[in-house]
C-alpha positions in Angstrom: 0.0 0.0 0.0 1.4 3.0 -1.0 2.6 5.9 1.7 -0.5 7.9 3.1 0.3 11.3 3.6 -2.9 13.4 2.6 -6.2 12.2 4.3 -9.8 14.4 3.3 -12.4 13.7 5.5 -16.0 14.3 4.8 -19.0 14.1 7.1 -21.7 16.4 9.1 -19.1 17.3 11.6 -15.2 16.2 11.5 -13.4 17.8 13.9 -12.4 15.2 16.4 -11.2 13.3 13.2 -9.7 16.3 11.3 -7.9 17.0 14.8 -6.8 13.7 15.9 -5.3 13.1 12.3 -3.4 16.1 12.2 -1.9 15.3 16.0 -0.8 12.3 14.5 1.2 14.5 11.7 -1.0 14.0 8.8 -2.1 16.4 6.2 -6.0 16.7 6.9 -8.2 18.3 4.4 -12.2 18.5 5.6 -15.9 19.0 4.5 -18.2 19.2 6.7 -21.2 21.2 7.8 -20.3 23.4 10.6 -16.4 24.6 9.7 -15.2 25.3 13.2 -12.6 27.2 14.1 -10.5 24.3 15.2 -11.9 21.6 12.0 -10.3 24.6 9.5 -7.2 25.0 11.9 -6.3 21.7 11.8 -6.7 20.9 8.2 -5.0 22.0 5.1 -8.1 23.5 3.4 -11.8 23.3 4.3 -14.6 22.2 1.9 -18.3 23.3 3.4 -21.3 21.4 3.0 -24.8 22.6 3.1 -26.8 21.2 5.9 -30.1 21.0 4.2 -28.5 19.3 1.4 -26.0 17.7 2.9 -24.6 15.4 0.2 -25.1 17.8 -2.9 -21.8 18.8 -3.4 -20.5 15.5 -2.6 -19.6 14.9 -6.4 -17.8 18.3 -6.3 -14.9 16.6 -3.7 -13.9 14.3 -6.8 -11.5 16.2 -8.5 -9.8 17.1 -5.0 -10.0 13.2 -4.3 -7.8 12.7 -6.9 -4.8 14.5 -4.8 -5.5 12.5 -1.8 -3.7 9.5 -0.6 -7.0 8.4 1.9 -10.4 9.2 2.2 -12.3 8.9 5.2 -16.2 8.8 5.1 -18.0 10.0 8.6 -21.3 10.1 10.0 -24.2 11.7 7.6 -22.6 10.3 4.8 -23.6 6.5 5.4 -26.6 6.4 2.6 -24.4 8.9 0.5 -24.3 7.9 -3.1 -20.2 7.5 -4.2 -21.5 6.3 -7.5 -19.2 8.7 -9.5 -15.9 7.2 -7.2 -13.6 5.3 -9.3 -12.1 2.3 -8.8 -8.7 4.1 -8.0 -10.6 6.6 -5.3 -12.6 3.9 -3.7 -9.2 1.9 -2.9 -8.6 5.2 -1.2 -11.1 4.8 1.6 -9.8 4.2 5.2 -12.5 2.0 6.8 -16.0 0.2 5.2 -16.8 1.4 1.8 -20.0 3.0 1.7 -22.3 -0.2 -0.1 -21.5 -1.6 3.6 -21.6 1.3 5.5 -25.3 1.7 4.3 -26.2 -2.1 4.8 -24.7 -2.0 8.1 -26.4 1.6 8.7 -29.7 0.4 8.2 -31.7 -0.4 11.2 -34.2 -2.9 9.6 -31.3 -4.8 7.7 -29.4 -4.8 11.1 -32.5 -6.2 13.2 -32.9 -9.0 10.9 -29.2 -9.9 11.0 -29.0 -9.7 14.8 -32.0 -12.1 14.9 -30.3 -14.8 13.0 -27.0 -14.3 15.3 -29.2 -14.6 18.0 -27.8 -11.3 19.8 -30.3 -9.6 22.0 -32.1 -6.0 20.7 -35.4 -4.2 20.7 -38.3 -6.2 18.4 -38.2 -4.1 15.5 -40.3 -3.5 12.7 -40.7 -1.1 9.7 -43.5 1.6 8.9 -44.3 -0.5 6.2 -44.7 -3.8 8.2 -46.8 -3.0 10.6 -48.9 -0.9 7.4 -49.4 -4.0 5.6 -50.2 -6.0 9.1 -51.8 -3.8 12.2 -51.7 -6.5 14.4 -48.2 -6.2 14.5 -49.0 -3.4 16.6 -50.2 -6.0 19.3 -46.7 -7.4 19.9 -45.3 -4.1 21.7 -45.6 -3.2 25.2 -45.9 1.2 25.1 -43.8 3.7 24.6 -42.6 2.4 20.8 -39.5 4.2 19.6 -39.7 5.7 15.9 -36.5 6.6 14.4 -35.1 6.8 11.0 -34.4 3.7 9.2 -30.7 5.5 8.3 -29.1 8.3 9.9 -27.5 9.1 13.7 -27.5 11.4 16.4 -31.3 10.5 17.5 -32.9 13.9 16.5 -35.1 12.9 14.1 -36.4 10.2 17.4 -39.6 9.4 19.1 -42.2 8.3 21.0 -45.0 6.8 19.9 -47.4 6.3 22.9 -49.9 3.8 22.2 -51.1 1.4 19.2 -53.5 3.7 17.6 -50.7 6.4 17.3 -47.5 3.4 16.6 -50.3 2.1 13.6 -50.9 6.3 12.2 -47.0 7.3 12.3 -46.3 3.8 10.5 -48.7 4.8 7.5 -47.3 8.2 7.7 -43.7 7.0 7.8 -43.5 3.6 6.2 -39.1 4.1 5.9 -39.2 4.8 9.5 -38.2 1.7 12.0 -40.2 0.9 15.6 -38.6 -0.2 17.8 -39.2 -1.9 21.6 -38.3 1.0 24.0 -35.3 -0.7 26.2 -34.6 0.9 29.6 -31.2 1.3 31.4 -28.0 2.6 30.2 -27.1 4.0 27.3 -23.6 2.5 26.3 -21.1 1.9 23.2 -17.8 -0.1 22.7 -15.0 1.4 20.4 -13.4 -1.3 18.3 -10.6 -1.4 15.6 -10.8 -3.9 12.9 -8.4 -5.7 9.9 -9.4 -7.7 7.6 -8.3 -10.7 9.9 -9.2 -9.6 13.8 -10.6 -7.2 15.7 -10.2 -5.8 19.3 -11.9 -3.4 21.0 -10.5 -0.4 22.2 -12.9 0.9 25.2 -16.5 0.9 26.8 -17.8 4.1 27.0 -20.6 5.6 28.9 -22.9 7.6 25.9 -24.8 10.9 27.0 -28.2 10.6 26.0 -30.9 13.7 25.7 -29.9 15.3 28.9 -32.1 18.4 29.9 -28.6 19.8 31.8 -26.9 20.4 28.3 -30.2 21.9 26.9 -31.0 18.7 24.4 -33.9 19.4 22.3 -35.2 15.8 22.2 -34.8 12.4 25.0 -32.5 10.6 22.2 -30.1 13.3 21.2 -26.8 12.7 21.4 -24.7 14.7 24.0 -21.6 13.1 24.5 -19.5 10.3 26.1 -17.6 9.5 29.2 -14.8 7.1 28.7 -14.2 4.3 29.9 -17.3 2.8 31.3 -17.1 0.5 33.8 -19.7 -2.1 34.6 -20.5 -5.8 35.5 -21.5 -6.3 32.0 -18.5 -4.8 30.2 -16.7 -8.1 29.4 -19.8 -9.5 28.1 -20.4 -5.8 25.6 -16.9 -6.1 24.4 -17.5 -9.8 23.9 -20.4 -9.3 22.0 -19.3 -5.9 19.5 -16.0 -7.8 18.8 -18.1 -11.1 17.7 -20.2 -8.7 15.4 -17.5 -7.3 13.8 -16.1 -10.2 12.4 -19.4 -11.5 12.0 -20.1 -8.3 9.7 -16.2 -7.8 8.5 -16.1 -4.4 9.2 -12.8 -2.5 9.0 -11.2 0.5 10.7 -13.0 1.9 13.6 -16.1 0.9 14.1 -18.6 1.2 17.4 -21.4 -0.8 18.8 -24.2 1.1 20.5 -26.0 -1.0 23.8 -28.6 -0.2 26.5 -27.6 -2.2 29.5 -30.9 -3.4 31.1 -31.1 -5.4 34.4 -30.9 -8.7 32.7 -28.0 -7.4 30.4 -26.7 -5.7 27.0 -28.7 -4.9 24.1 -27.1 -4.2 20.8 -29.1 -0.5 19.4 -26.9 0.0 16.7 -23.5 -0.5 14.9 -21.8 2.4 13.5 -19.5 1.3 10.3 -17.0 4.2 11.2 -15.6 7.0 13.5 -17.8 7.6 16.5 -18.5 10.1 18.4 -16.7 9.0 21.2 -13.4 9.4 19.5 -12.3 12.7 22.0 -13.0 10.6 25.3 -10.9 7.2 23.6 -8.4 9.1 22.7 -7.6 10.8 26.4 -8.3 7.7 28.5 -6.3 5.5 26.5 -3.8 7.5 24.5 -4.2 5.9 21.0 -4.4 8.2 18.0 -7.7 6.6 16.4 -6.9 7.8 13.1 -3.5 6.7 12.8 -4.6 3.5 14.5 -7.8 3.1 11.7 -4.8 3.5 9.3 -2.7 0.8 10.0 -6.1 -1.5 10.7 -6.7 -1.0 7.1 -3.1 -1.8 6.2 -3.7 -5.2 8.7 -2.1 -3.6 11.7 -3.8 -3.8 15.2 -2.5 -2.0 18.1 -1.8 -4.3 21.2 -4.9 -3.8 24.0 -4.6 -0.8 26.1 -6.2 -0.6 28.9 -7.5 3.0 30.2 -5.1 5.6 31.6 -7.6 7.7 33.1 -11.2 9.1 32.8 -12.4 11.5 30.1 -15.6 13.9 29.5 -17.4 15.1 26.2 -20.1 17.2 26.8 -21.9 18.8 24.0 -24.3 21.9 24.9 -27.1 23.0 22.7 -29.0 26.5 21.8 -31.8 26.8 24.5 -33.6 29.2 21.6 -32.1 31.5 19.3 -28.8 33.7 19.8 -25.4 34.7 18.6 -21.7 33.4 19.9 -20.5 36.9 21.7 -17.2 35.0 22.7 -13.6 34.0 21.0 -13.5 30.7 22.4 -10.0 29.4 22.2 -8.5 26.5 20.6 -6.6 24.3 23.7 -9.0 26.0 26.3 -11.0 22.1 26.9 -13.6 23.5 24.3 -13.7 22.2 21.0 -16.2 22.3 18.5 -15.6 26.0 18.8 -18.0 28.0 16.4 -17.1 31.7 15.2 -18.0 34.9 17.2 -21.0 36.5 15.6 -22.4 32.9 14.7 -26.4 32.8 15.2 -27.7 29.8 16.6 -31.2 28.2 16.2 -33.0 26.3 18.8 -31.8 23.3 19.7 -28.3 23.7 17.5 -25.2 22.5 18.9 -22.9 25.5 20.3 -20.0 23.6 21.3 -18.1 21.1 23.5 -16.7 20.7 26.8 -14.1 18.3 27.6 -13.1 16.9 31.0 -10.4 14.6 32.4 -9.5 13.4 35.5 -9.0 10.5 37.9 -12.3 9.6 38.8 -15.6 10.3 36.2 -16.8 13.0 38.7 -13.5 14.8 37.9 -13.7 14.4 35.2 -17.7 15.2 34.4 -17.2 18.4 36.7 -14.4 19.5 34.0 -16.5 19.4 31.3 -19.4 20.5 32.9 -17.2 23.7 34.3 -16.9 24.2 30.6 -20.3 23.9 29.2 -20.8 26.8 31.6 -18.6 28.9 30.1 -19.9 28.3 26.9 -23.6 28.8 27.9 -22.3 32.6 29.1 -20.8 33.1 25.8 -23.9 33.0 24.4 -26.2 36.1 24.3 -29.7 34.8 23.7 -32.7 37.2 22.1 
């Protein structure tokens, strides 16, 4: 495999990869749909996307393709069509191509494949299913979670209350997935994978709708304290590592779990860089992107085992207002958007980061930061 040198990443925000490949001394190039003041620091040139049309000007990355050495696809792009990628460019991809990043993506696909491995998750059924048979209905004990068959970040989830309203929203969105609501904790295993093994890298605790960082919905994604540490843990790494290989996935790749009483339930897999990529990274020391790197060129890392704990804690827009502060770059606030940015309700502002030697250290960190980016927010 030739020498890789120049890596473009593309995705609805790719910071933490844009960052962590340039701390590893690579040459980062990114498109993404926020352009913070830290993504377009650490890479070479910035490409931005359009939110509302997030993967029209996808085509428009080919010719700058062409003058990469790796490519690396990140979350939003997972349905993307790379139809117009050649043969050469899609050798360039660091991790799942995108046919398998959208079979894997797919919720429906997933449930179906989980059932014949015979891994517990939610009974799950499409909008069109339980359209074409009511009575499916019937089989759910209430709340029912809707969520999109495709696509992260849980902002486009929610509840459906009772059968009458589970049987209206599934004739209203037939591509949508319902899916048994589980109780208990919300957490995710890290893995790195060749094309012969995997291991996984760490357990981490995932931050779920929380009012205290002004989430607009109960499924929006807030954040992540790494490592999480629980009686089940052996039996979550046991089980992502088995899908893995069972799916031959490659480069990093996460599994999302709710831990109830009786154990682990597999949510969702995500074919590439998670979210939780900041809090891996300071617990354990790895470099992700270096490490997804030389996964794809067959090379594992030896197990690490965590160093200490660490915080991500993403705050959101209460309503609208405009970023009256210079945040600055190394200040444990990251995702840091440009003074004189307007927000909208519910938009993410920015990040706070926390590390210590206990998770209350190391939540208090990060939550000492959310504070200060709350006050640099004037809001109308």
């Amino acid at each position: 495999m030739q020498e890789i040198r120049k890596i473009l990443a593309i995705g609805y925000s790719v910071r933490h990869i844009v960052c962590s490949g340039w701390r590893a001394g690579y040459e980062m190039y990114a498109a993404d749909a926020f352009g913070d003041v830290d993504t377009r620091s650490c890479a070479k040139r910035f490409f931005p996307l359009n939110p509302l049309q997030l993967h029209a000007q996808l085509e428009d990355l080919g010719e700058i393709l062409k003058e990469m050495d790796g490519l690396i696809v990140a979350s939003g792009f997972e349905s993307a069509d790379f139809g117009f990628l050649t043969e050469e460019d899609t050798k360039k991809i660091l991790g799942n191509v995108p046919s398998k990043m959208k079979e894997i993506s797919n919720k429906a696909w997933l449930s179906a494949r989980l059932d014949d491995l015979d891994i517990p998750h939610p009974l799950t059924y499409t909008g069109r299913e339980i359209a074409a048979d009511e009575a499916k209905a019937k089989h759910f004990e209430y709340p029912v979670v809707a969520k999109p068959s495709l696509g992260g970040g849980g902002t486009a989830n929610s509840f459906c209350s009772n059968e009458k309203e589970l049987i209206r929203r599934a004739h209203q969105l037939p591509d949508f997935v319902y899916q048994e609501y589980i109780t208990g904790e919300h957490a995710s295993v890290s893995l790195l994978s060749s094309d012969r093994k995997t291991i996984s890298v760490s357990a981490n605790e995932q931050l779920i709708g929380l009012d205290s960082l002004c989430a607009s919905g109960p499924f929006v994604y807030c954040g992540n304290i790494s490592p999480f540490v629980t009686k089940f843990s052996a039996r979550m790494r046991e089980i992502a590592e088995f899908l893995a290989e069972e799916l031959r996935l490659l480069g990093s790749n996460g599994v999302d779990f709710v831990i109830a009483d009786d154990g682990p339930y597999v949510i969702e897999v995500n074919p590439r860089f998670q979210g939780s990529l900041d809090t891996v990274e300071l617990s354990t020391g790895l470099n992700l992107v270096d490490a997804q790197v030389n996964a794809v060129r067959g090379d594992l890392p030896e197990r690490v085992e965590p160093r200490r704990y660490a915080a991500k804690a993403i705050t959101f827009a209460k309503r609208e207002g405009t970023v009256i502060e210079e945040f600055e770059k190394g200040s444990g606030i990251v995702d840091i958007p440009e003074k004189g940015r307007i927000l909208k309700p519910g938009e993410p502002i920015a990040t706070g980061i926390g590390i210590g030697k206990s998770r209350e250290r190391a939540c208090a960190e990060a939550m000492q930061r959310v504070a200060r980016i709350q006050a640099g927010v004037r809001y109308r």
